[in-house]
N, C-alpha and C positions, 0 to 999 in steps of 0.2 A: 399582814404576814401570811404568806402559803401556807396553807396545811399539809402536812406531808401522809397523814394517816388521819382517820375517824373511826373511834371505837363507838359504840353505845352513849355511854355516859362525858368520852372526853374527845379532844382532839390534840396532833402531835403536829409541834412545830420548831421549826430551827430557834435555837437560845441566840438569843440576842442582849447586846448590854445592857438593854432595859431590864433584862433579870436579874442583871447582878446582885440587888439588894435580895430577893428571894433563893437565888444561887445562892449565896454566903450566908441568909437565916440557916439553909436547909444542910448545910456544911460545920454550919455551929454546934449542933444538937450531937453530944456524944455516945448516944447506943443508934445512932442513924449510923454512926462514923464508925461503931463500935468492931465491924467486921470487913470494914471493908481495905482497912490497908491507906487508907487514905488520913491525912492531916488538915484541918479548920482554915480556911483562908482566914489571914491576918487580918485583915478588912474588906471593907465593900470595894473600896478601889484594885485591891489585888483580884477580887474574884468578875472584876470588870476588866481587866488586863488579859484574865484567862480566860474571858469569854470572847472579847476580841483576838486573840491571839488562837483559835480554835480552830485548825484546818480540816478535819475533817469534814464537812462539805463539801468545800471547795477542791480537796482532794482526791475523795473518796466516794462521794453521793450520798454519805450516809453520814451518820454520826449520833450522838445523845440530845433527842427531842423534848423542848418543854411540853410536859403534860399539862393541858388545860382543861377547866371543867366546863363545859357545853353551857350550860344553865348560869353560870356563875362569874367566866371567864377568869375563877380561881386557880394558882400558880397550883399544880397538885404536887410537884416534882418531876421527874426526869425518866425517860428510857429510853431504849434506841438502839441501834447498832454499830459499833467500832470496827474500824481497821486494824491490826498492829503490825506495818511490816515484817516488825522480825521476826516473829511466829508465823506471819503471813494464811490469816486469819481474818475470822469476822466474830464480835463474840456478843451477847445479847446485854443489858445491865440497864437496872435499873434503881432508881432510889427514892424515896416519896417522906414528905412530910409524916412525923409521927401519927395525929391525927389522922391521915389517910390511912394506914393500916389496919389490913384485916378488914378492908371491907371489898376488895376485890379487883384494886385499880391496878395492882405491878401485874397479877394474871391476866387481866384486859386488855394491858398496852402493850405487854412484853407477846400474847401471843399473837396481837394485830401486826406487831414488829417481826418475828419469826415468819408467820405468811409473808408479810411483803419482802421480806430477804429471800426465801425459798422460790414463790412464785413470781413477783414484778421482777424485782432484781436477777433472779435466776442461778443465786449462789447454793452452792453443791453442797456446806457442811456451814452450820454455825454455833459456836459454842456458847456454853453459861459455865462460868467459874465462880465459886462459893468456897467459902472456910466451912467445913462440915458444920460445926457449929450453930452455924446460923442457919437453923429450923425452918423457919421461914423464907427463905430464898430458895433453900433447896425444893421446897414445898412448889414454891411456881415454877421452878425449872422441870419439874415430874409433872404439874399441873397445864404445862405448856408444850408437852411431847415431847420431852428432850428427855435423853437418858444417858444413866452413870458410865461413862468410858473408864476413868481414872484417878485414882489420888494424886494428890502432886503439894508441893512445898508452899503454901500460901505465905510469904512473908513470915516463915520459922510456925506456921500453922499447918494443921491440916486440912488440906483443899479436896476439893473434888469439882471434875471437869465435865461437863453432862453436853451431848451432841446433839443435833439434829441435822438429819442427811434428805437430801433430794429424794 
């Protein structure tokens, strides 16, 4: 499998069906999920349908990259960068394994991923959206040069929208 990015410690790579069983562990765990607006795939099979079913690649050039660990070739979780047409937009996200936190892998991969959207790709502005709340997220979006633009309505929460411009 191509590597799309190499940090330090990991490497980023398109998700493929072979993840789905780590896809759907890392979707189970409820303060992983706790801010993000998002709901637990039902099984392994559904979180294999939506990994096949996944265009942004093939779309886009970009998308949400499995993180792997260089030494270990352990699944760490996910970052990367998205499209949304209808915002028409690119926005940064990532999500990791409980165990992986706090030790420095979403500011690793997430800032590897803002360089190659700025520089290789040559995109003009890409955002981090968070539920204020969550401490920690916002913490790598300050930690990764992106700054606070705006609040905005996270799923009946409060959001904040943090930039990063060419």
């Amino acid at each position: 499998m191509k590597k799309i990015l190499e940090t330090e410690r990991t490497y980023l790579r398109e998700l493929t069906v072979r993840d789905a069983e780590s896809f759907y562990r890392l979707n189970l765990d409820k303060e992983v999920l706790q801010y993000t607006g998002d709901v637990a795939f039902e099984s392994i099979n559904h979180a294999k349908m939506f990994l096949e079913n996944y265009d942004q690649y093939a779309k886009f050039g970009v998308g949400r990259w499995a993180v792997i660990h260089k030494d270990t070739e352990e699944f760490l979780g996910w970052c990367g960068l998205k499209f949304t047409s209808k915002s028409n937009e690119y926005d940064i996200g990532f999500r990791f394994f409980k165990k992986y936190w706090n030790q420095g892998y979403a500011t690793e991969t997430a800032k590897a991923c803002i360089e190659y959207g700025l520089h290789t790709l040559q995109l003009n502005t890409i955002v981090g959206r968070a539920m204020k709340a969550n401490i920690a997220s916002v913490k790598v979006l300050e930690k990764i040069g992106l700054s606070c633009e705006r609040d905005f309505d996270f799923d009946g929460n409060l959001g904040v929208v943090y930039t990063s411009k060419k």
